[in-house]
C-alpha positions as CSV (number, residue, x, y, z in Angstrom):
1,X,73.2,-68.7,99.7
2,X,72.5,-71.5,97.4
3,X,75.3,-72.0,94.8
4,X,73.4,-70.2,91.8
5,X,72.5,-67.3,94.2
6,X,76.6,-67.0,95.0
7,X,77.4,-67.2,91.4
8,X,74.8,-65.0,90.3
9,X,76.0,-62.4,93.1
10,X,79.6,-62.9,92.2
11,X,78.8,-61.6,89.1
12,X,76.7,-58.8,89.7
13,X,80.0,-57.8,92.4
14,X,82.4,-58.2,89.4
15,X,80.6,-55.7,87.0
16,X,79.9,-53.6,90.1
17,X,83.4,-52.9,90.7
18,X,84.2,-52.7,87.1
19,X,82.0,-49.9,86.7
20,X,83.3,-48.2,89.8
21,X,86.6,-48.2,88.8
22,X,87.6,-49.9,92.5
23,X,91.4,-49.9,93.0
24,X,91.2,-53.6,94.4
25,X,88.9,-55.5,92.3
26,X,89.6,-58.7,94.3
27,X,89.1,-56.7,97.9
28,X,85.7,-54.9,96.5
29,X,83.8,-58.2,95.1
30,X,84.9,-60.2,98.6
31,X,83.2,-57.4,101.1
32,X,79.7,-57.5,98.3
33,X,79.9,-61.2,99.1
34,X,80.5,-61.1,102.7
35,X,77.6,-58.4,102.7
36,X,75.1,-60.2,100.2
37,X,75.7,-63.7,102.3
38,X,75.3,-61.7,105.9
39,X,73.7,-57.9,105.1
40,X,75.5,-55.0,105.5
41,X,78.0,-54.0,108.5
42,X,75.5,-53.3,111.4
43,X,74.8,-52.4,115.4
44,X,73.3,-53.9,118.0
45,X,73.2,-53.7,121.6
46,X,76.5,-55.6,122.0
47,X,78.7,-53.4,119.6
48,X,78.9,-53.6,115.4
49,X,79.5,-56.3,113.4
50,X,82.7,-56.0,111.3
51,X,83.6,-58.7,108.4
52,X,87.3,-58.9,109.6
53,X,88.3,-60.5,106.6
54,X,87.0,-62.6,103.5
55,X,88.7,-65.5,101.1
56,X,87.0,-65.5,97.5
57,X,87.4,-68.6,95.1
58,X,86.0,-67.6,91.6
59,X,86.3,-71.2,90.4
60,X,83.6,-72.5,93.5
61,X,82.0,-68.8,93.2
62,X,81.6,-68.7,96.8
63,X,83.2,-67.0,99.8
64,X,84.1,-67.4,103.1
65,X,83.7,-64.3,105.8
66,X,85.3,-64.0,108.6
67,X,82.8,-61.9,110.8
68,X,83.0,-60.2,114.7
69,X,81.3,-58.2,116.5
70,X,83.1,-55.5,118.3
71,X,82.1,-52.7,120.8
72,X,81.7,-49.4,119.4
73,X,83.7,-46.1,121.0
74,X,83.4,-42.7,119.0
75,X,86.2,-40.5,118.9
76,X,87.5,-39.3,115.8
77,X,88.0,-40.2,112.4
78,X,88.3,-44.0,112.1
79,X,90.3,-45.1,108.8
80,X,88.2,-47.5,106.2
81,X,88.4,-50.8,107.5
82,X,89.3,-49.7,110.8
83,X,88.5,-52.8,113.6
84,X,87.7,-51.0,116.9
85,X,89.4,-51.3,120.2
86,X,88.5,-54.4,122.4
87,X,90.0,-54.0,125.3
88,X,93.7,-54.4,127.5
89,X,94.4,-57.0,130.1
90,X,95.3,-56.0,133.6
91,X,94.0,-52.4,133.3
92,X,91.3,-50.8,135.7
93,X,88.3,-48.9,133.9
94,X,90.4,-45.8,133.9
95,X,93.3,-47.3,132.4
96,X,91.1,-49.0,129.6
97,X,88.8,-46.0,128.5
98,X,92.4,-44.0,128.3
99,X,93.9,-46.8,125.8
100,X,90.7,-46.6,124.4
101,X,90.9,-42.9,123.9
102,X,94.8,-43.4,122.9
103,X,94.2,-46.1,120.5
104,X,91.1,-44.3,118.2
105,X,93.7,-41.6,118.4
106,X,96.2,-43.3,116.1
107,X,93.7,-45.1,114.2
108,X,93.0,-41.5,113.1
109,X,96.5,-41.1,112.5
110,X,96.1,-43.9,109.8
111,X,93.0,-42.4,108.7
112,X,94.1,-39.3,108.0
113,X,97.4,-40.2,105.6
114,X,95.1,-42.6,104.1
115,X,93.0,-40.0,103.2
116,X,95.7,-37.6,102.1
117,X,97.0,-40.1,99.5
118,X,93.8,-41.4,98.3
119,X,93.1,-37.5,97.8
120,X,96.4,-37.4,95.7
121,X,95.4,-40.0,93.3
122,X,92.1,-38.5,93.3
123,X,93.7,-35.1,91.9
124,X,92.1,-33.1,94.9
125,X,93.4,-29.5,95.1
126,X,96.6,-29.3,97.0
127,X,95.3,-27.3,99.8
128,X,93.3,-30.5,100.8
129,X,95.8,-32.7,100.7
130,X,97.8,-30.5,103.0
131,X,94.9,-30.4,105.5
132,X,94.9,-33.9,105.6
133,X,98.3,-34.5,106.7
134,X,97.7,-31.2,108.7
135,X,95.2,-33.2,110.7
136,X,97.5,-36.6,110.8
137,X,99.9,-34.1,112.7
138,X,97.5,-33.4,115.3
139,X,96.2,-37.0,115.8
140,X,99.9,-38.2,116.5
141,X,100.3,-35.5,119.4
142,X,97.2,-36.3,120.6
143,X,98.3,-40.1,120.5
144,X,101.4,-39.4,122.4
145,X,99.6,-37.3,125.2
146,X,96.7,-40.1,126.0
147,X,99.2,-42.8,125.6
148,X,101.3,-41.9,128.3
149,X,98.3,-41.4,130.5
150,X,97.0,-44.8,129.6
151,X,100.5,-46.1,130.5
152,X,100.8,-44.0,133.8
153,X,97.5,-46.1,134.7
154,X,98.9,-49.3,133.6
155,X,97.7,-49.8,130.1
156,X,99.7,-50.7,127.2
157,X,98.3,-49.3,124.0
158,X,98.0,-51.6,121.1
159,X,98.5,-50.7,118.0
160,X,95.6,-50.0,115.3
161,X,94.2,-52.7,113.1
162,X,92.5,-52.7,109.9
163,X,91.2,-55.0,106.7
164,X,91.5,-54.2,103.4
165,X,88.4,-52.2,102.3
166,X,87.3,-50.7,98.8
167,X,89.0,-47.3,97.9
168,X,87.2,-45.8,94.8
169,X,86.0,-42.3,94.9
170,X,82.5,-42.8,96.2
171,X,83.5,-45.2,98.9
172,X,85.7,-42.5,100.3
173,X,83.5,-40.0,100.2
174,X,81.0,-42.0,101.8
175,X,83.4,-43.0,104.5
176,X,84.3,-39.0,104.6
177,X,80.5,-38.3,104.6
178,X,79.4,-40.6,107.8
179,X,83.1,-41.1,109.4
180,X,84.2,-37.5,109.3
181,X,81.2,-35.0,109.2
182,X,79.1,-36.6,111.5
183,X,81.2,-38.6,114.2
184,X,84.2,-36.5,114.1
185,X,81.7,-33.6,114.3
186,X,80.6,-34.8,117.5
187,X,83.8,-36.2,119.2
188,X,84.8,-32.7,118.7
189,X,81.9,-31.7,120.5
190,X,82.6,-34.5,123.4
191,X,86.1,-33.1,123.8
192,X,85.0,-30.1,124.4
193,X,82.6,-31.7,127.2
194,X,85.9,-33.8,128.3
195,X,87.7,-30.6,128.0
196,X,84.8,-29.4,131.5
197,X,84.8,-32.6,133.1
198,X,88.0,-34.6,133.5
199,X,89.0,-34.8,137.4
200,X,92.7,-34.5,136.2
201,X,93.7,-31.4,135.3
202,X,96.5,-32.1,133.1
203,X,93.6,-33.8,130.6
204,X,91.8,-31.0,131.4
205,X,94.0,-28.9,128.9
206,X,94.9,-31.6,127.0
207,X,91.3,-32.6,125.6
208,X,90.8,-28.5,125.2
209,X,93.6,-28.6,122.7
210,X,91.9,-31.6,121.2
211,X,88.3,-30.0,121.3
212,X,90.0,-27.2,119.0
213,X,91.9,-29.9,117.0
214,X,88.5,-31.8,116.4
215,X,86.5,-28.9,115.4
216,X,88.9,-27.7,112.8
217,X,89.3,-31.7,111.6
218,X,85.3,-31.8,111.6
219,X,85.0,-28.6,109.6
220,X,88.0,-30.0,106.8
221,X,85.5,-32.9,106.6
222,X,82.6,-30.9,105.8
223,X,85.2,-28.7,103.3
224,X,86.1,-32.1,101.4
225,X,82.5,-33.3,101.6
226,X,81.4,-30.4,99.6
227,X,84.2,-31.2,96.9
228,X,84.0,-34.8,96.6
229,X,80.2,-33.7,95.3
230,X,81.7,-32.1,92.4
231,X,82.9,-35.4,91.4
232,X,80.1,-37.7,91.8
233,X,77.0,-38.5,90.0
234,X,73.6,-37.1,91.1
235,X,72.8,-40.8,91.8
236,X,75.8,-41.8,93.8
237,X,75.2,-37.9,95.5
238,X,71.8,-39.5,96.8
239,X,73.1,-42.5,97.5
240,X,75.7,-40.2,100.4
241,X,73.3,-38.1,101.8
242,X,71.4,-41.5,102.8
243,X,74.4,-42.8,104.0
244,X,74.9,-39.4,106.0
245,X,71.0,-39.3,107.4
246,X,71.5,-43.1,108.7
247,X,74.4,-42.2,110.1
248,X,72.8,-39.0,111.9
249,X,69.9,-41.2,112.9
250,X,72.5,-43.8,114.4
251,X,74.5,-41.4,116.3
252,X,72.6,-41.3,119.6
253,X,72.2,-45.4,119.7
254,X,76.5,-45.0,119.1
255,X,76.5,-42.5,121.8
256,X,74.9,-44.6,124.1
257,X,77.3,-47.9,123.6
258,X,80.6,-45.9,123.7
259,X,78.9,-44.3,127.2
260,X,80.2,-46.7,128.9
261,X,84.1,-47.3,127.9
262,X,84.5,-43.3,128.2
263,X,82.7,-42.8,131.4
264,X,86.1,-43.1,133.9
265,X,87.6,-40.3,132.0
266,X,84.7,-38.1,130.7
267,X,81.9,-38.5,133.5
268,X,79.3,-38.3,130.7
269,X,76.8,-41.1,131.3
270,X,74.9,-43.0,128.6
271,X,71.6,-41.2,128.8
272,X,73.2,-37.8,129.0
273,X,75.5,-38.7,125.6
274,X,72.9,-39.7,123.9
275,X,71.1,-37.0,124.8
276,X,74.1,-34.9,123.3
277,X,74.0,-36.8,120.2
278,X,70.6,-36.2,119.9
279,X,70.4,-32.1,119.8
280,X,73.5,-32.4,117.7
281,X,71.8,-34.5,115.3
282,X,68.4,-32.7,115.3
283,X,70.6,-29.1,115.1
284,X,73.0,-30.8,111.7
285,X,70.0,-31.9,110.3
């Protein structure tokens, strides 16, 4: 961008998050920037491009992005700002699609306990919040159970990574919109799959215990969904379901990528997950 188009979007960013009410200012006008200067977060045949991290300078009224692109895996709830799994050194295709597995696991760990304490200072009914953390219970067992198969296949898990993202209320339930009812909707639906297919028959029964997990987590998402519409404006409503019908009409393209990473563990091939992702979007829609 020239420098009057920078200043002139650093400005329309500042009121924009003013009139949002965004928790961190600073972290909300840096991602407009980063997404102004380079368009929105997007997919392409190699994975999504993430902007990692960002450095604003008022005074120059510029901005400096730090962007990657990163494969895609589905498979739960990913927290806001959540930077996807990229691989393990040393590990066969097993070992990496079960770190894989293991690592979107407690990423959703995060995810969830975000979400519980952004509900709290949202004022959310109690019984919501408790769900939350109900669900960050369940991603931590299923976090221990895929770690220790990853690690019995020679993979060390790394921990889950994340930038600082923008945390007002229609961000979130965005996030909750795409993130939660549509692509944990459908992990649950690909543990369940898992839950058939898996050669081993310990991850037999532990991806049906996660298939029953995942539904239930998929259904709280649709539960919140509902209630963070009582709080927004009929223009920031429309803006969500928009956001939700991309993300439907994404979700067999998604399928297709993660295909690949899952495939040692799961069997499910890329046209027959897209395929999957398909139905399930036609029958959500």
């Amino acid at each position: 961008m020239s420098g009057v188009a920078e200043a002139e979007a650093l400005q329309q960013a500042a009121e924009q998050a003013h009139s949002s009410g965004a928790d961190d200012e600073e972290a909300f006008v840096c991602e407009a920037m980063c997404q102004a200067a380079y368009g929105p977060e997007d997919g392409g045949p190699r994975g999504i491009r993430k902007i990692r991290s960002c450095t604003l300078d008022r005074a120059a009224a510029s901005v400096t992005c730090d962007v990657v692109t990163e494969p895609r895996v589905c498979k739960g709830r990913r927290p806001v700002g959540h930077m996807e799994f990229t691989g393990v050194r040393g590990a066969d295709p097993l070992g990496q699609s079960l770190a894989a597995m293991a690592y979107l696991e407690a990423a959703s760990v995060d995810a969830f306990e975000e979400l519980a304490s952004q509900l709290e200072d949202f004022s959310a009914p109690q019984q919501l919040i408790a769900r939350a953390r109900a669900c960050a219970a369940d991603e931590r067992r299923h976090t221990l159970w895929l770690t220790q198969y990853a690690e019995r296949n020679g993979a060390r898990v790394p921990s889950p990574r994340a930038v600082p993202a923008a945390t007002h209320l229609e961000a979130i339930a965005r996030h909750n919109a795409t993130e939660g009812c549509i692509f944990e909707s459908f992990a649950a639906l690909i543990a369940h799959r898992a839950a058939d297919r898996c050669d081993d028959a310990g991850l037999r029964s532990i991806f049906a215990k996660i298939a029953d997990d995942e539904t239930r987590h998929g259904q709280f998402a649709w539960d919140l969904h509902e209630w963070f519409k009582t709080r927004l404006s009929t223009s920031q409503r429309r803006a969500i379901a928009a956001a939700q019908e991309a993300a439907l009409q994404e979700l067999p393209r998604r399928a297709r990528e993660m295909a690949g990473l899952l495939e040692p563990v799961l069997h499910i091939g890329a046209d027959e997950n897209a395929s999957l992702a398909l139905a399930f979007s036609s029958e959500l829609a």
